[in-house]
N, C-alpha and C positions, 0 to 999 in steps of 0.2 A: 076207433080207439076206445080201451074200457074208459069207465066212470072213474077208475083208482090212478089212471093216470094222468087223467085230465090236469093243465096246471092250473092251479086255480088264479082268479083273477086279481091282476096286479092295481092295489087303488093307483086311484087320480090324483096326479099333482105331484108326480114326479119320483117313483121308483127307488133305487138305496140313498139318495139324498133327504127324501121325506121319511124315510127308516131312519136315519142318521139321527134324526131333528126328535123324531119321536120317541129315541133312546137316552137323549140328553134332558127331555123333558121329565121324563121316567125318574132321572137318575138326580133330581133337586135344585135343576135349573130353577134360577127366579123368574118369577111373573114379572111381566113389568109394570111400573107404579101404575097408579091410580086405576089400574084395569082390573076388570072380574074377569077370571078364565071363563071361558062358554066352553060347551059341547062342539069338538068337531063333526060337520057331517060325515059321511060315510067318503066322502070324494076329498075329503080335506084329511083326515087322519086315518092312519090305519087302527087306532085306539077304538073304533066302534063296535070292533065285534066286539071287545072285554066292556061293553058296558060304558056307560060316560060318567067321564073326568070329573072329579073334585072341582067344584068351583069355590075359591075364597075370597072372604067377606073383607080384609085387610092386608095391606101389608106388611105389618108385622106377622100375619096367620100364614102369609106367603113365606116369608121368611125363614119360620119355625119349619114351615114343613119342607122346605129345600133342604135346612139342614139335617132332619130327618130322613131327606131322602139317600143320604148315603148309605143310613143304617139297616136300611130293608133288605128284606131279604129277595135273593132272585124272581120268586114267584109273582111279588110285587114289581117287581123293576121289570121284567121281561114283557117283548111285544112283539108282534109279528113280524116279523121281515128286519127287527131293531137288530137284532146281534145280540141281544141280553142288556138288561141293565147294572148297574151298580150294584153288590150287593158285599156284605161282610166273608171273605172270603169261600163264597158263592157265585158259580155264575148264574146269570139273568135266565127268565126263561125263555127257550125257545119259540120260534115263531111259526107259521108255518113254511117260514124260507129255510128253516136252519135252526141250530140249536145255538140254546142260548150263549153268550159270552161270557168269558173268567171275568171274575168280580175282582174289586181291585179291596185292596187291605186298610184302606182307611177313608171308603165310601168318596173318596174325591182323586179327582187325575194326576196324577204324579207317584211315583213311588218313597214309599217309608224309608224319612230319614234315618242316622247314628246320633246325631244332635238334632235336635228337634228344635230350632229356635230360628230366628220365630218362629214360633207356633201355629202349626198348620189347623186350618179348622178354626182360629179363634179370631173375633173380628176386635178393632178399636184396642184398646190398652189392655188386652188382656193375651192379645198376640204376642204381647211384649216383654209377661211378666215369666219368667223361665219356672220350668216346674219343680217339684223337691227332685224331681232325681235327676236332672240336669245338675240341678245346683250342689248337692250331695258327690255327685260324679265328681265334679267340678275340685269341690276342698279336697277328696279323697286323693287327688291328681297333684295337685300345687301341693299338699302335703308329702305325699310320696316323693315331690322334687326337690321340697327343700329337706326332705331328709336322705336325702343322696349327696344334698351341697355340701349338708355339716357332715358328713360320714367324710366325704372327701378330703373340706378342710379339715379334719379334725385328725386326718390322717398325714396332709400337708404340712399341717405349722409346726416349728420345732420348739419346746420350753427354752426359757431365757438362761444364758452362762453369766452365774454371778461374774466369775472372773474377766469376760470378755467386758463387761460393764464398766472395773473397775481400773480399764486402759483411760483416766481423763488425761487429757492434755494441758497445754500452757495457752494461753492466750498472749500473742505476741501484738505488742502497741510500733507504732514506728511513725515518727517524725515526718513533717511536711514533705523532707525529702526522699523519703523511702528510705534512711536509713530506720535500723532499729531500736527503739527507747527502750522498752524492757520489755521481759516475756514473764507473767502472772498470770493469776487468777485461775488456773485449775491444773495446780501440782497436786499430784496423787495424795491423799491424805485415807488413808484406810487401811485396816485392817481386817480379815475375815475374821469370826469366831464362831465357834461350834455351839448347837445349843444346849449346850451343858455349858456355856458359859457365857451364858444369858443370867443374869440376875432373873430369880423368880420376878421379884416385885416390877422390872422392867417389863415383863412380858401380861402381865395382870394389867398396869398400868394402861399399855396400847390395846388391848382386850376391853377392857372399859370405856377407852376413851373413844376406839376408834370401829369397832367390830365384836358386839357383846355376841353373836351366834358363832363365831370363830368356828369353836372346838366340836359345833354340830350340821354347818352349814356345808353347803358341796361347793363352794367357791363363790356363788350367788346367792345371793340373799335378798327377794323380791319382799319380805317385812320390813330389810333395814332400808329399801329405798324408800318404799311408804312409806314410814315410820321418819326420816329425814327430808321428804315432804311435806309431810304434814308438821316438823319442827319448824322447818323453815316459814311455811306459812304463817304460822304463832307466832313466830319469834322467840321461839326456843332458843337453848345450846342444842347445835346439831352433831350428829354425830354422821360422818360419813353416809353416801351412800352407797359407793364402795365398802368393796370386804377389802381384808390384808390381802389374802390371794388376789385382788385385781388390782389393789395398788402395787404389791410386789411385782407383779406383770406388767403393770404401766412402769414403773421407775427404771426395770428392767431395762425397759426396749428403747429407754432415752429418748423417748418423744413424748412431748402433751400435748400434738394436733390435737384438733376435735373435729376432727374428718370421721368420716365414716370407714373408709379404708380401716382406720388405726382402730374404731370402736369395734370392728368385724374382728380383729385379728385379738384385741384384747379377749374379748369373750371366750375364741375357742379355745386361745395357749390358757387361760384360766380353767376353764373344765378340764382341758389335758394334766394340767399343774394337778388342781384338785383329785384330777381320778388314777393319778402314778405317784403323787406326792407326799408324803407324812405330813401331820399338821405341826410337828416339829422341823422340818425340814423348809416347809414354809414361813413359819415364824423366825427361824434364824434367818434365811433368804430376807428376809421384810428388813429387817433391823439390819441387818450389812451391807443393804444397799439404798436407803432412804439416807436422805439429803438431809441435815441437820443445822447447815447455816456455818458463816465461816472457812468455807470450805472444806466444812468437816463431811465425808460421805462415809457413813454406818455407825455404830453405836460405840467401839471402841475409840473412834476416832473423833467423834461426840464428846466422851467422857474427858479424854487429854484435853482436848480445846476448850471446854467450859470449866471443868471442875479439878483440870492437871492430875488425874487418876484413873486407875484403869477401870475397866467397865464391872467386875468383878467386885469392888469397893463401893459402887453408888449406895448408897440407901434408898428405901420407899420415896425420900421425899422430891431427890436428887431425878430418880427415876421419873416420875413426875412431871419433873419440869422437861425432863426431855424429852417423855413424849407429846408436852404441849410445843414442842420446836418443830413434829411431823403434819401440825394442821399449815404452818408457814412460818419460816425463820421469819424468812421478813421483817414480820408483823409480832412475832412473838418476844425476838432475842431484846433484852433490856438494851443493850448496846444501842439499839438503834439502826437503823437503816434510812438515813435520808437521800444517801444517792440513789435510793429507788424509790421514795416517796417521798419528799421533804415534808409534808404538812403530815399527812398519817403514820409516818411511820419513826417517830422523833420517840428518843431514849424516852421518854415519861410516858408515851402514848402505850409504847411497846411495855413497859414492865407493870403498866395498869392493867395491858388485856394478856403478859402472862401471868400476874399472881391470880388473875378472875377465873384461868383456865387451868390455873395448877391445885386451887382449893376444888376446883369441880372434880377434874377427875380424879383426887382423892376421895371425895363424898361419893363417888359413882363404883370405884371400889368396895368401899363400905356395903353399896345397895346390892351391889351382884354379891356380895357375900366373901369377893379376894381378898378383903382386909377384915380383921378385927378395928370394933370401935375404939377399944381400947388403945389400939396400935395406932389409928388415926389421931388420936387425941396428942399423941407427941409426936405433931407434923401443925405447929402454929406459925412457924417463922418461914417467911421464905427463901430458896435457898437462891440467895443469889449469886450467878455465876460471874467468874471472874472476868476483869474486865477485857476487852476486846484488844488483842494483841497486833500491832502494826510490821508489814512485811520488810523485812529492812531494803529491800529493791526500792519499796515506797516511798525513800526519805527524801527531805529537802523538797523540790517543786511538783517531782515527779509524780508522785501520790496524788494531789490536788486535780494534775491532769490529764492520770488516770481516768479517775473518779467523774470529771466535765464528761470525757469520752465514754466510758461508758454510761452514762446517766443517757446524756444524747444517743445512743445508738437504744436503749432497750426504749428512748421514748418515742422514737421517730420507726423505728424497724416494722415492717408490713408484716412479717414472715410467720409472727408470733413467738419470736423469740423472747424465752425470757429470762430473769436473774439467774437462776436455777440453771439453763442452759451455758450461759457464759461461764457461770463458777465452773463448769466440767470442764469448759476451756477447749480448744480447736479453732480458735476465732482467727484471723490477722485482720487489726484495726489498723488501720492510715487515719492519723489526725492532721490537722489544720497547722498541728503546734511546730513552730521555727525555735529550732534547741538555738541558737544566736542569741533570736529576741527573747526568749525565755533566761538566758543567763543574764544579759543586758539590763530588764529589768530587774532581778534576783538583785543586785550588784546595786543598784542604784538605791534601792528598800533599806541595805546594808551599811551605804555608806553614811545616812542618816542614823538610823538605829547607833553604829559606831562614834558618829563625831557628837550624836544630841543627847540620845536614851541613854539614861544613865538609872537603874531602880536601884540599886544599893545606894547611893548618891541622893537619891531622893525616890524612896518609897510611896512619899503619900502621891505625888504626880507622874511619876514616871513608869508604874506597874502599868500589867496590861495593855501597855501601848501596843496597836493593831494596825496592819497597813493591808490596804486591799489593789488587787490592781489589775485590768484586762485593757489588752490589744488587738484594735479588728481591724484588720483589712478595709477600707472602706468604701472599693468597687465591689467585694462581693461576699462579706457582712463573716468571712473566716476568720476565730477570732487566732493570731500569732502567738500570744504570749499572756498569758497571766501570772501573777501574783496571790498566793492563796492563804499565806502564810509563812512562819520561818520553817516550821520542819510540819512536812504531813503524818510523821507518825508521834509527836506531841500535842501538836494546836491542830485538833479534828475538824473545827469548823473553815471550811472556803472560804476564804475571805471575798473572794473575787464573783462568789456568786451570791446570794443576796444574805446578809448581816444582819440588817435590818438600821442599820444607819442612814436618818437621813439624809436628803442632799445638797439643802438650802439650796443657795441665789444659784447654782448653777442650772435649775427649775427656770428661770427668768426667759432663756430662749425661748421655752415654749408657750409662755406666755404673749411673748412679742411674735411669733409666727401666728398665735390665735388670732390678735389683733387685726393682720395683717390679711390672716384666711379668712375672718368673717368679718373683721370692723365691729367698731361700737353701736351699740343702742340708742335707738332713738330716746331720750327721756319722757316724752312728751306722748299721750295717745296709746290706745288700748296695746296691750301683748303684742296680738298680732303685727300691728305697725310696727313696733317697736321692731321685731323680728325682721320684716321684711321691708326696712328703712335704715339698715346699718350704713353706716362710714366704714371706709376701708382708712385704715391706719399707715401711718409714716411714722420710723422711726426719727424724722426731725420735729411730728407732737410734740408739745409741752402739759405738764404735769408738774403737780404740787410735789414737789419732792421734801417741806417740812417735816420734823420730828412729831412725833404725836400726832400727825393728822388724823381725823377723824374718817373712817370707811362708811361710803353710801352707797347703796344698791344703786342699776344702773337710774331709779327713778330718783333720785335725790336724799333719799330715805336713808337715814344714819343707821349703822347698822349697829346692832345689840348682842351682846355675847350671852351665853349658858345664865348670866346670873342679872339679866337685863341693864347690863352696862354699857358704854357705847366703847365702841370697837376704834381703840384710839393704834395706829400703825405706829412703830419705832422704826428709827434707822440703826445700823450698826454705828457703836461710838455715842448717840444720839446727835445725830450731826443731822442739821440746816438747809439743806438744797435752794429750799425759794422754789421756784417757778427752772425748771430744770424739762431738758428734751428727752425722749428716753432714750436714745445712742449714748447720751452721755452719763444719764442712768444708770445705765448697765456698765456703762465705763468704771464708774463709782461704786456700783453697785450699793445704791440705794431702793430701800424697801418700799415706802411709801406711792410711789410712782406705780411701783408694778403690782401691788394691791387691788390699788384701785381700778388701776389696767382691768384686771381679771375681773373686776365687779362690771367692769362696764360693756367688758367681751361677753361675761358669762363663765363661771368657772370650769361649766360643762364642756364648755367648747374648748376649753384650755388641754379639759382630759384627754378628748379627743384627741387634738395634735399633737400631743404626747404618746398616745396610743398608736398616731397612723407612723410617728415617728421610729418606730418600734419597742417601747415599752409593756408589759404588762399590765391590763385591766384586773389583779390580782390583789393576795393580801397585802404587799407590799405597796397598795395603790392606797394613799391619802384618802379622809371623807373633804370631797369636793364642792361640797355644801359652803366650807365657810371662808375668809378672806385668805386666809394663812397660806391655803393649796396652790398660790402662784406664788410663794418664796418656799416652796419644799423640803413639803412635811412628810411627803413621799420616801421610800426608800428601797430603792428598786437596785439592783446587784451594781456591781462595776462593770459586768459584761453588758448589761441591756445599756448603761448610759453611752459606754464605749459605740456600742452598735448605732445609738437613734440621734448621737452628735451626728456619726457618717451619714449616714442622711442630710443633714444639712451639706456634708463636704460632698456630695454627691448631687448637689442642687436638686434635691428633693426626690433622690429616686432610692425607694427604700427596702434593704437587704437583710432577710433575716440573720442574727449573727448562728454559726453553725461548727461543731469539734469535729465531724469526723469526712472524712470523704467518701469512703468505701470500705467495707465490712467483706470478707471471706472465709470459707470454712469449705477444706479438704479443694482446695482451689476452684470452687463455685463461688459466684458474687452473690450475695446475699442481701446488701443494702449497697445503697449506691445517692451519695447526696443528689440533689436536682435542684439546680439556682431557680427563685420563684422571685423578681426585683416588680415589686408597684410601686406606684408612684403617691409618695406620701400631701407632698402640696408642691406647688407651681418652682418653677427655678426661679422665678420673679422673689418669692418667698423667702425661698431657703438661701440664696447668692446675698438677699438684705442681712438676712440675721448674722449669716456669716460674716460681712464688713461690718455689721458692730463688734460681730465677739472678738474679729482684727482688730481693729481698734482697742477691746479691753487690754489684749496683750501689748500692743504697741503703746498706748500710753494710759491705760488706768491700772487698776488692782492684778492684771496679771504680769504685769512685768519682769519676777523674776522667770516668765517660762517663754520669755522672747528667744526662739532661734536666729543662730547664727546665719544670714546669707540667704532665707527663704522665709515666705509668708506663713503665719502659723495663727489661729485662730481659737479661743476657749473662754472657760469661764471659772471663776473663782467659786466656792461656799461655802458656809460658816454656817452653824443652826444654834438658836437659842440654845444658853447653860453651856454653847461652849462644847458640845458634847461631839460632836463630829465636823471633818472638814475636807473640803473637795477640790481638787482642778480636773476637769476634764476637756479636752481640745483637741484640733486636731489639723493636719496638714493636706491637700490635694487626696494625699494617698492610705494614710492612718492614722485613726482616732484612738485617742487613748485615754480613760479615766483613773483615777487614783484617789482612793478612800484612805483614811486616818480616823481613830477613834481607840475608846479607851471604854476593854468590857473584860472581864472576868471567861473566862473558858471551860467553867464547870457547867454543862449543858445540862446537867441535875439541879443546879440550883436554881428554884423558880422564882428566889426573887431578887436573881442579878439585871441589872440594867447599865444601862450605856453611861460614864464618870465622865465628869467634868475635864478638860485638859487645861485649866486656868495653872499656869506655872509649868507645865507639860516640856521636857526639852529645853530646859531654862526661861523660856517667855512667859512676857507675862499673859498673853493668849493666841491660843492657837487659831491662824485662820486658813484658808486656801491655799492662799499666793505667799504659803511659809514652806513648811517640808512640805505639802502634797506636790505644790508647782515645781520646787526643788525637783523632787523625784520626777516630776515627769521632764522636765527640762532636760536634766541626764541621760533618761533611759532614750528620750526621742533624737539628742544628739546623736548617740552613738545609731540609734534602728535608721535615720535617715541617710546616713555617710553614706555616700557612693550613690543616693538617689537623683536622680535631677529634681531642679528645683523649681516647681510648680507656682505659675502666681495663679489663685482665685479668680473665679470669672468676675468681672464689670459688675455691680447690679444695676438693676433696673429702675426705673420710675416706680416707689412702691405705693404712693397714693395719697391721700390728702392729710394735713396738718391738721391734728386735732387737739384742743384745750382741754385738757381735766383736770378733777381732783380740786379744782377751784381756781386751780390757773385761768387769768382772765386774756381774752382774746381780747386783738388789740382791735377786728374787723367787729361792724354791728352786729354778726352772725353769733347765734347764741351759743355757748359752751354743752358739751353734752352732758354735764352734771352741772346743778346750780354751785353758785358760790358759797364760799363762807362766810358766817356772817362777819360782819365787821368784827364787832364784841370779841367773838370765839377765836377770830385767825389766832394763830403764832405768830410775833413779832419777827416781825422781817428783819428787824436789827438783832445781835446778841443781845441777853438780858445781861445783867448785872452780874449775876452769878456765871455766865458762858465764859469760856478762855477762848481765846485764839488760839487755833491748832498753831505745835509747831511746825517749821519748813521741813519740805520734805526733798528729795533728790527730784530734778525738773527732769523731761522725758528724755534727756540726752544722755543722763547717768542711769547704768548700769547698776542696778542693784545688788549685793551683794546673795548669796545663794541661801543664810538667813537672815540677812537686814531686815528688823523687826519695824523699818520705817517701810518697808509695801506691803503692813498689812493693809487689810480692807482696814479697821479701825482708823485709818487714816484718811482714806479714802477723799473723804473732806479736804482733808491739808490741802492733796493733791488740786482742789478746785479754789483754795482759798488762800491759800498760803501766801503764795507769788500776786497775788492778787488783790495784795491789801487788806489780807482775812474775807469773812462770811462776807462785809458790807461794803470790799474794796472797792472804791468810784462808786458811788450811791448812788450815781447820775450818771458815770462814766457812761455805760453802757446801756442807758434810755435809747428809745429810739429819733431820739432829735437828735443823737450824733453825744450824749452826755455836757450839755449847755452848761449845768452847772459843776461839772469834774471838777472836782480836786480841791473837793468840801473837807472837813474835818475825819470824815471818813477813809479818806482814800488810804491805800495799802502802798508799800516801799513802792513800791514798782506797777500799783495800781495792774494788777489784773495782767504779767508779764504772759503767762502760760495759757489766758484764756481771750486773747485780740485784746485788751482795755489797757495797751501800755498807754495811750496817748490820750487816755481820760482826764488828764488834768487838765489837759488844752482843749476839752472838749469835743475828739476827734475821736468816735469811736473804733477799739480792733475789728479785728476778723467776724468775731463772734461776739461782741460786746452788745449788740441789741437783745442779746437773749442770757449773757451772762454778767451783768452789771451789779444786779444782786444778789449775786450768790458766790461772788468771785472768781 
């Protein structure tokens, strides 16, 4: 065989698999760590005829050069028998087995990606970071798509139909029972107008105030949102960041979501607007379909409602003001809007922040040039629009509970519903309100007003007489019926929601359930003990119930008023008690007792059970700081009293009071009430207070509001100056409270205040248990008939007998406030100058419905009278059984109405150990 065909010899150590190994070596395989490549021999690599391998010093040097070795070229990569190495689209060189192998395109195994990510070839965080022309690829791609979305939408959304806009509806209200009350609140009021009859200066005006790029901008305006960010920041006057074309867009579409949905859709019908629309076409579109308050929708219908002129007639100044009515009626209109905010949006609030916003965007005119200076300068007065016009549907009760219903639905609704919405109207409201008890009481307000109020007869006491009045359900806090006033479209104020009349003694319940939830203070030992060492309280305690007692915090310490004088308590009438329990306190309703009560509870705690009772911790909330805030100086609505009696009639289980049930639009539910009942304090608690305030009616100061044939429970009150006066009470099933007072109805005048009622209705003073109990006595006869007739639960053991105020304990155990001093008491006997109350009707006679003898002012009689006066049986009624009865002291009948008939003979009554002295 020649020499050329000879094969030539195959190394040692294994054939195409040690070819394999020595082509991957070739091609940037790593070394492995810590090792130096060596030379193979001739038997170990086929690499020896080309000379010997690179040996390297590191590895890092290893490293570098694997990654280099993709980039070589064939000549470099190729080995005998290998196939070719790696090379840049090259193949390896050949061997002597064969020629060399295709080189692969990115000097490593796999083939070239479309995306490159990660990044092939790159080791650690740098595998990770995409290149510019991934990333370039990338925007150029997501831009392309979302300019296919907006082409789309842009081709999709249709421009807004003023007219289909200006279909608003009626908001229909309907009765507890599903029948219907009245349909208001969004009768069409509009008029289209062309803009050619657009007042120039009305169109300047909203240019300035609301969108100064108007006339150059393409619908958007990314300076004016800047530029209204960064007022807003400062504290600037802002000007929209909205253009007219996107509020014209939004009021259009009758939605203010703040979804995204609605914000996509606003944007493109706004560019479509702007790039088919005239900027006259759009600026009449703005002004005939914005909401101006009142019910008034567009600027024609603006002009009538404010100014009773057509829109063609305003002047600059007029204009003005109405386009400060498109930042928020609301908040602008002088009238006022308290059924949508009562604290911010009150007649004086609102005409302070539109005269600030009608002189602006007249100055703002000025600056853009739409106004001469000189033309500004005869615009000094503002123009006030006429006053706010009442729906005749509105009159008499109905208005008032309207107004409850909707106030409660825009405050409770989830939906985002708002004023603006309902004024377009589509609603159907279901309220709480029973048209029965809603007449019932109307009628019973009436027959008082009729037989007493007399102003011509007597101007100086009889003006402005006001009655207030709510009924609530008192398992699940619905209120039935209010009282708001005689006609809703004259007397604007609610009487029945808050006045701001206080409530006096009828405060006193929660006084005595604080007592009873937390107990008295220890006097004795730091705060803390004090705190966690209370007495739990009984309404059979005793308490200094004298005139003029002096008030001591719970440590002993007299207490000091504003001008550091000592805090001396008065009783109504200024009547005597002596040493008095507080059931019978409250019977009488005396002050001094429950003063001190609260000093010794803590007046905090007082707030409290008023609050868990459901009242508001609001402005209507008393400062709690000083003695006064447990005879009530608070003045919280007739609806919240109404509501947090029921609590008590509900043994402590406590319901928000609530107007509406359920709310609909185009027959979707949209709000839907949800009973939420906690428990405010123990039935132990609330079953106690309830048999005292039984008791008041049954035989102290409420008596004329005793029902016929069922148990009925309340409380009387009268506030310092005579200025207002209360019954509030309630049966098993409904509570009911009733406000009286005497105030002025001009909600512009800021310095009317609450009048005296001294001579009021003929008496010589107004107190509770006169017309208020009257009226509720009425109204509750009639709302009860046909109810069954519930007795009150039992109560319970409410806790231990506690001495205050200086009332002295007759056990060694010490009193929780020190005594009085000798010196200082009030005489236990009248002085010289005291009269004996005259007699009053004993608790078998029925009061007449204004027998001026069951005022509180009496209240005394009622303990004294029959009794011998203040000091009847001075001894009767000792606890030795009265030894010495029927001293020069003793009263006709010694003490008839309070156990001490048999004081003469030294045999005390029922209750003659605890009423000996005081009658």
């Amino acid at each position: 065989m020649s020499e050329h065909r000879r094969k030539s010899p195959q190394p040692q150590g294994g054939g195409r698999a040690a070819a394999r190994r020595a082509a991957q070596q070739s091609t940037g395989r790593r070394a492995a760590p810590s090792r130096r490549a060596t030379s193979a021999s001739p038997s170990e690599s086929p690499s020896e005829s080309y000379g010997e391998e690179r040996q390297y010093g590191s590895r890092a040097e290893a490293r570098r050069a694997a990654q280099r070795g993709g980039r070589r070229r064939g000549a470099d990569a190729g080995g005998p028998g290998a196939g070719g190495g790696g090379g840049r689209r090259r193949g390896g060189g050949g061997g002597p087995d064969g020629p060399g192998g295709r080189g692969r395109d990115d000097g490593g195994p796999g083939k070239k990606r479309m995306i490159d990510y990660p990044r092939y070839g790159k080791y650690g965080f740098r595998r990770w970071v995409p290149s510019w022309k991934l990333v370039s690829g990338l925007c150029l791609g997501f831009l392309a798509l979302m300019m296919g979305v907006a082409g789309i939408s842009y081709a999709l959304v249709a421009k807004p139909d003023i007219q289909k806009t200006a279909k608003a509806q009626n908001n229909v209200y309907y009765w507890a029972d599903g029948k219907p009350m009245v349909a208001t609140g969004g009768a069409v009021n509009r008029q289209i107008l062309k803009y050619e009859q657009i007042p120039e200066a009305m169109r300047n005006a909203v240019i300035s105030a609301e969108n100064k790029s108007f006339e150059t901008d393409r619908g958007i305006d990314p300076v004016g949102i800047g530029r209204a960010v960064v007022n807003m920041a400062t504290g600037g006057e802002t000007q929209g960041g909205s253009t007219i074309t996107q509020q014209y867009v939004k009021n259009s579409m009758l939605s203010q979501d703040q979804t995204l949905k609605r914000k996509f859709q606003e944007l493109f019908i706004t560019l479509k607007v702007a790039g088919e629309d005239s900027k006259e076409e759009v600026m009449a579109g703005y002004l005939n379909v914005s909401y101006y308050g009142r019910g008034a929708s567009g600027l024609q219908a603006a002009a009538r409602t404010y100014y009773n002129k057509d829109a063609d007639e305003l002047d600059a100044s007029e204009c003005a003001f109405l386009a400060t009515l498109l930042k928020g009626a609301s908040y602008y209109d002088p009238a006022g809007a308290i059924d949508i905010d009562k604290n911010n949006a009150t007649p004086a609030k609102n005409t302070e922040r539109a005269k600030d916003r009608w002189k602006w965007i007249l100055d703002e005119q000025v600056k853009d040039g739409r106004m001469a200076a000189a033309e500004r300068a005869k615009f000094t007065k503002f123009p006030m629009p006429l006053p706010k016009a009442k729906d005749a549907k509105l009159s008499g009760q109905t208005g008032y509970l309207v107004e409850l219903a909707k106030k409660y639905f825009l405050a409770n609704n989830d939906k985002g519903i708002t004023a603006k919405d309902l004024e377009l109207g589509g609603f159907e409201i279901h309220t709480t309100f029973q048209k029965k008890r809603v007449e019932q009481l109307e009628a019973a307000v009436k027959k008082v007003y009729k037989a007493k109020i007399r102003p011509k007869e007597r101007p100086k006491t009889d003006t402005h007489v006001e009655f207030g009045g709510a009924s609530v359900d008192a398992k699940t806090g619905a209120i039935i019926a209010t009282y708001g006033g005689q006609d809703a479209t004259t007397h604007f104020t609610n009487n029945a929601d808050a006045t701001g009349a206080q409530v006096g003694s009828t405060w006193k319940p929660f006084v005595l359930a604080a007592a009873m939830q937390y107990g008295v203070r220890n006097p004795s030992g730091p705060k803390e003990q004090s705190e966690s060492q209370r007495t739990q309280v009984s309404p059979k305690s005793i308490y200094n119930g004298d005139d003029g007692l002096r008030i001591r915090d719970y440590t002993g310490k007299i207490w000091l008023n504003e001008d550091d004088e000592e805090w001396r308590q008065t009783n109504d009438g200024n009547y005597d008690y002596g040493e008095i329990d507080l059931r019978k306190a409250m019977e009488q309703s005396a002050n001094s007792p429950f003063v001190q009560l609260g000093m010794d509870v803590g007046t905090d705690k007082v707030k409290d059970v008023a609050v868990a009772a459901g009242l508001k911790d609001d402005t209507f909330m008393a400062d709690a700081s000083v003695p006064s805030f447990s005879i009530g100086t608070s003045s919280p609505s007739a609806i919240r009293m109404a509501g947090a009696y029921s609590t008590f009639a509900t043994s402590g289980q406590q319901n928000d009071t609530y107007s509406v049930t359920e709310v609909k639009r185009e027959g979707q539910v949209v709000f839907q009430h949800k009973k939420q009942s906690k428990r405010a304090f123990s039935p132990m608690i609330a079953d106690n207070v309830t048999d005292v305030l039984k008791n008041v009616v049954e035989n102290g100061t409420g008596k004329p509001a005793r029902l016929e044939g069922r148990e009925a429970a309340g409380k009387t009150g009268t506030t310092d100056g005579n200025r207002s006066a209360w019954f509030v009470g309630y049966t098993p099933q409904i509570s009911t409270a009733i406000s009286m007072f005497r105030l002025d109805d001009d909600e512009t005048n800021k310095t009317r205040e609450f009048e005296k009622m001294f001579g009021t209705g003929g008496e010589e003073k107004i107190h509770g248990n006169s017309f208020p109990a009257s009226i509720w006595h009425d109204y509750m006869t009639g709302a009860m008939k046909g109810k069954k007739a519930i007795a009150f639960p039992e109560p319970q053991d409410p806790g231990e007998v506690v001495w205050g105020g200086g009332a002295v304990s007759p056990s060694p155990t010490p009193s929780p406030t020190p005594s009085e001093e000798p010196s200082e008491d009030p005489s236990p006997t009248p002085t010289p100058t005291q009269t004996t109350p005259s007699p009053t009707p004993t608790p078998t006679k029925t009061c007449g419905i204004f027998d001026p003898n069951c005022e509180e002012a009496n209240g005394g009689a009622n303990a004294g009278a029959d009794g011998g006066g203040q000091n009847g049986g001075a001894d009767g009624g000792a606890d030795n059984g009265g030894a010495d009865g029927g001293g020069d002291n003793t009263g006709t009948t010694d003490g008839t109405d309070n156990g001490g008939a048999q004081g003469a003979n030294g045999n005390p009554g029922a209750t003659g150990s605890i009423w000996g002295n005081s009658g």
